[in-house]
C-alpha angles and dihedrals in degrees: 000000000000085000149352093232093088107193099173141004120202132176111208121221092265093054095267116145129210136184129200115204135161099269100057131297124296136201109205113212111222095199098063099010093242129137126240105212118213103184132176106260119196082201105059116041087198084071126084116302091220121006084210097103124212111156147026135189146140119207127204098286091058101245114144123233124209118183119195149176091266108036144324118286140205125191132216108206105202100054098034086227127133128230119212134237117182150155115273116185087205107057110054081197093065124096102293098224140005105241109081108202091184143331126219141168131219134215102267079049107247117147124240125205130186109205124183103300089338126095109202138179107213119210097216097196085049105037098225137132122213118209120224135194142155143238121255116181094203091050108021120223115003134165122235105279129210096342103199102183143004135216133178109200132210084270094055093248118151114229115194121202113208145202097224095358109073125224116340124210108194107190117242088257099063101239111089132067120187116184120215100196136158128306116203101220098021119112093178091058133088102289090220144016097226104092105189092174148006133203130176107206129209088272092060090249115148104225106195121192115213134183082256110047144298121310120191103203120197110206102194112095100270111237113211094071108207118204108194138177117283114202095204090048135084103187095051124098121293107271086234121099104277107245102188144346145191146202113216134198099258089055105262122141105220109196124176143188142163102334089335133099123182128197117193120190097209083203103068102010089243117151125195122193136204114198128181120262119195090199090059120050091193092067129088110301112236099244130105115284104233104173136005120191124165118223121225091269096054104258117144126226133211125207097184122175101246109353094074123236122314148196133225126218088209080201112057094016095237116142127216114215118215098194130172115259117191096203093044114080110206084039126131102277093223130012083219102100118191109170145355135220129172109199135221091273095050092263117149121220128197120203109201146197105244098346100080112216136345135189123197124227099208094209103054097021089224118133132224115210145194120215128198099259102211093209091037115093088190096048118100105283101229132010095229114089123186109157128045137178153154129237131209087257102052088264116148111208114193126201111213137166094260103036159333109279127201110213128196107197082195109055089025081234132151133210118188135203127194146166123286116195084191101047110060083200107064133082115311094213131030081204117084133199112157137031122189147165124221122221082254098052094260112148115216132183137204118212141167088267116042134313114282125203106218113228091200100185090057097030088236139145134220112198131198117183137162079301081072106045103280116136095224134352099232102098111184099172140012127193127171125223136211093278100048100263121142115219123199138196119218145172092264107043131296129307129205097210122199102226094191095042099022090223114148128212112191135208122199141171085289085063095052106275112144088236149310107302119055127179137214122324145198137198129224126221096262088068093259121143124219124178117169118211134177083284096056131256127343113195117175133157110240092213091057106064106102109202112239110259096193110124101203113221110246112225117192100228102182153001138219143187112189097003088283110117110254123219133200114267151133090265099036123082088242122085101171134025106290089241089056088038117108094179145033138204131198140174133212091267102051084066099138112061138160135210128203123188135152133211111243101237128119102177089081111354087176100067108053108129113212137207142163147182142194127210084249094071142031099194108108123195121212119207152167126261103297116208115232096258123150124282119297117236113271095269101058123081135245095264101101105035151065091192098059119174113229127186130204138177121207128352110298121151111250118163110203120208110186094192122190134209136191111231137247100060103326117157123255105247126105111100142181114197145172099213091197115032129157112207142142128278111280117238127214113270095057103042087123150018125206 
């Protein structure tokens, strides 16, 4: 070679390899092994104009284009010979510096140069560079400094990697730069604004490589859309865990949390906050908004955790405090408020910690209540009541912590339903969170174990719980959407649940959410859902979360007997890597055998559901994202393992085919298989992965 110090390797479209290197450029030819030497030369203006060599690339004419240290190079093939293309102080329309960092072309076909701290388009019939640079409105005017790397996407975007500016987008147009830097504070944002490479995936992810690690950058709107405190900025959310919000009929987005309550009018931007003032007893109380609801008339209602319920002059801002007093018959029976309903005749009802139910008569501001009667079947089961709501029919159904009850305002009745540890059909949970009615009168409740379908003619309950997809069975909250979808709020992220076919799609920290717990929710009347949590606000569309169609290619990574790692070898029943093998032979005594494989995406890796089959068998199992953890003992199943035992006996023929899937909808496809295995008869426990 022209020199040890090796700068780029490129193979041309004809097979051809070349390696540029800082002692001139080399063709290496493949037949004898030798070098071809192309060197800058002082003496022939047709040789290199530099021999340290920057960039290679040959566009679709086949011309090949050399960048160097020294000026940017074409050669002509047949002749061997270089053209030139230099500064000229002169032509603002010549190359703009001597020093080529890399050369591209796009697909209209338009090639792209990156010069010194210029990026440039070259007309090549015309010989001409155009300049570009883009608008900062904290700077003005400025070229394109210092442009690292190029990448051209599916989309036909530019992406511009840079030496101080960050990461550069230019629109398929042309016209258009947007620049992703550096945020001091964000964890979220690009971790340096030296971008030394890009690289758009299968999936369509940008990967950009910084000075300061590795981003992964996903360019669809995301959608779950996250509002967070902002320390710089009044009008942003309370830095406090968010305990409640609500959605009102004039369009406000009223959002509290501890002695703090937020309006936010979503037109103009505009916040408004009410804060609690010792000195005024008419302001906020200091406790922990549990539950806001608005009356018909527009009234808005407080259930605080200690301060009592309130109402709000939506006027002057004052608030009124309905507090319980022991000596005052007629008062609130607990200051610990849980939940809020207003019923089909304007009736408010007040759900307490430790003083049962409460309903408000609006004239004399007095309450009527209902205790747990510890010698009254028919009394309410626990006087604590979380959850509330009203059926089709006038039915309260209250959610405790010992219990669903049934309530007939009219009778003053309760029914109550528990758990039942010897009855699969009873409630999975004697604790209650949420209540709610489907669009087809189907009553559904969400418990600490699992949501349960009510079956009300039998008294009966249906549960679902993590054995039928859900992520975990603690369901705090459950909302319905405009096409009939319940969505549900858990310990371990939210869940889109089919109520006709019980199937569950899930939607975790990977998808957008701002973690793992998130609190109570509300929906606006344009359909939109909004549920605050300890990190802020998450809004999203239902009806605009596209399920991901990648189908990520399966690899087959290793192979065990034994579970002992096998090698290939002249005395092992592999030849070649397991990944490279078509085929496979056993015999009787390598009857116990693993297999390990992965799914190639990197968006979620997480959540890559698995499954497999063998011509043995017909019976498929479905499954959540399993961890790469060792094999499982011989009598569990494939659902929690890449690594799955399997056990044979003779020399039957049994092609295995572990297949992967992105969730959410993704479609079943991607495969690894071994067409002509010969392994042993399945048995019964491992007849499929999921």
């Amino acid at each position: 070679m022209s020199n040890n110090w090796v700068t780029r390797i490129y193979e041309d479209r004809s097979g051809r390899l070349w390696i540029g290197t800082n002692g001139g450029l080399d063709r290496l030819d493949t037949a004898n092994g030798a070098f071809i030497h192309y060197r800058h030369n002082p003496q022939d203006a047709g040789s290199l104009s530099s021999n340290a060599i920057t960039a290679l690339f040959e566009d679709r004419n086949g011309d090949l284009w050399v960048g160097t240290a020294s000026g940017l190079n074409r050669l002509d093939r047949s002749t061997g010979r270089f053209s030139h293309f230099l500064p000229d102080p002169a032509d603002p329309q010549s190359v703009g510096h001597n020093y080529v960092f890399c050369i591209r072309e796009d697909h209209a076909g338009v090639l792209w140069v990156a010069i010194g701290s210029w990026l440039s388009s070259f007309d090549r019939g015309a010989g001409r560079f155009t300049h570009f640079s883009f608008h900062s409105e904290e700077s003005g005017s400025q070229s394109v400094e210092g442009v690292t790397s190029m990448y051209e996407d599916r989309d036909g975007v530019l992406w511009l990697g840079t030496v101080e500016s960050g990461l550069l987008k230019l629109d398929s147009e042309r016209k258009k730069f947007i620049r992703y830097a550096r945020e001091p504070g964000n964890s979220n944002g690009l971790p340096d604004n030296l971008v030394s490479a890009v690289f758009e995936d299968a999936e369509g992810v940008l990967w950009v490589g910084t000075e300061n690690g590795l981003s992964r950058f996903v360019r669809k709107p995301a959608a779950f859309v996250n509002y967070r405190h902002e320390a710089r900025n009044p009008q942003s959310l309370p830095d406090s865990p968010i305990t409640s919000v609500l959605a009102d009929s004039k369009g406000f987005l009223w959002i509290a949390g501890a002695g703090k309550l937020n309006r936010l009018d979503r037109r103009t931007g505009e916040l408004t906050v009410y804060r609690h003032n010792p000195k005024d007893r008419h302001s906020l109380p200091s406790n922990p908004i549990f539950s806001i609801r608005e009356d018909r008339s527009g009234t808005l209602w407080l259930g605080t955790y200690g301060g009592g319920l309130n109402r709000m002059d939506r006027e002057t801002g004052r608030f009124v405090a309905y507090r319980h007093e022991p000596k005052r018959p007629g008062s609130l029976s607990s200051d610990l408020v849980l939940s809020l309903l207003e019923d089909r005749h304007g009736a408010l009802w007040v759900g307490t910690q430790g003083g049962g139910l409460n309903r408000l008569d609006p004239v004399t501001g007095r309450f009527a209540s209902w205790r747990n009667g510890p010698k009254d079947p028919h009394s309410l089961s626990h006087d604590n009541v979380i959850a509330m709501f009203e059926d089709r029919a006038g039915f309260l159904w209250l959610g405790t912590l010992d219990g669903l009850n049934r309530f007939d305002p009219r009778t003053e009745q309760f029914e109550i339903y528990r758990h039942n540890s010897q009855d699969p059909r009873s409630l999975s949970h004697n604790k209650v969170n949420a209540i709610w009615e489907d669009r087809h009168g189907t009553l559904w409740i969400g418990t600490e174990n699992g949501l349960n379908q009510v079956d009300r003619s039998r008294g009966s309950f249906t549960s679902f719980t993590r054995k039928n997809g859900l992520p975990d069975n603690r369901i705090q909250s459950i909302l319905e959407d405009d096409q009939g979808y319940l969505w549900l709020v858990t310990n371990n992220g939210l869940s889109r649940f089919h109520p006709q076919m019980g199937t569950v799609r899930n939607y975790s920290e990977s998808d957008g959410l701002p973690g793992k717990s998130i609190g109570r929710g509300c929906r606006t009347q344009s359909g939109e859902m909004i549920f605050g949590s300890n990190n802020g606000l998450t809004a999203f569309y239902p009806d605009r979360l596209s399920p991901n169609p990648y189908v990520p290619p399966v690899v087959l990574t290793d192979f065990y007997l034994f579970n002992r790692p096998v090698h290939p070898g002249a005395n092992s029943p592999l030849r070649k890597p397991v990944w490279a093998t078509d085929s496979l032979t056993l015999t009787h005594s390598q009857s116990i055998f693993s297999l390990e494989f992965a799914a190639l995406s990197y968006a979620a890796p997480e959540r890559i559901g698995w499954r497999a089959s063998s011509r043995t068998g017909t019976r498929w199992t479905t499954g959540g994202a399993w961890p790469p953890i060792p094999a499982f003992p011989l009598e569990d199943t494939f659902s929690g393992s890449r690594h799955p035992i399997m056990t044979g006996y003779g020399t039957r023929r049994a092609p295995l085919s572990p297949s992967g899937s992105c969730r959410h909808g993704g479609r079943h496809g991607g495969s690894a298989a071994w067409p002509d295995s010969a392994l042993g008869a399945w048995r019964s426990q491992p007849t499929g992965l999921a």
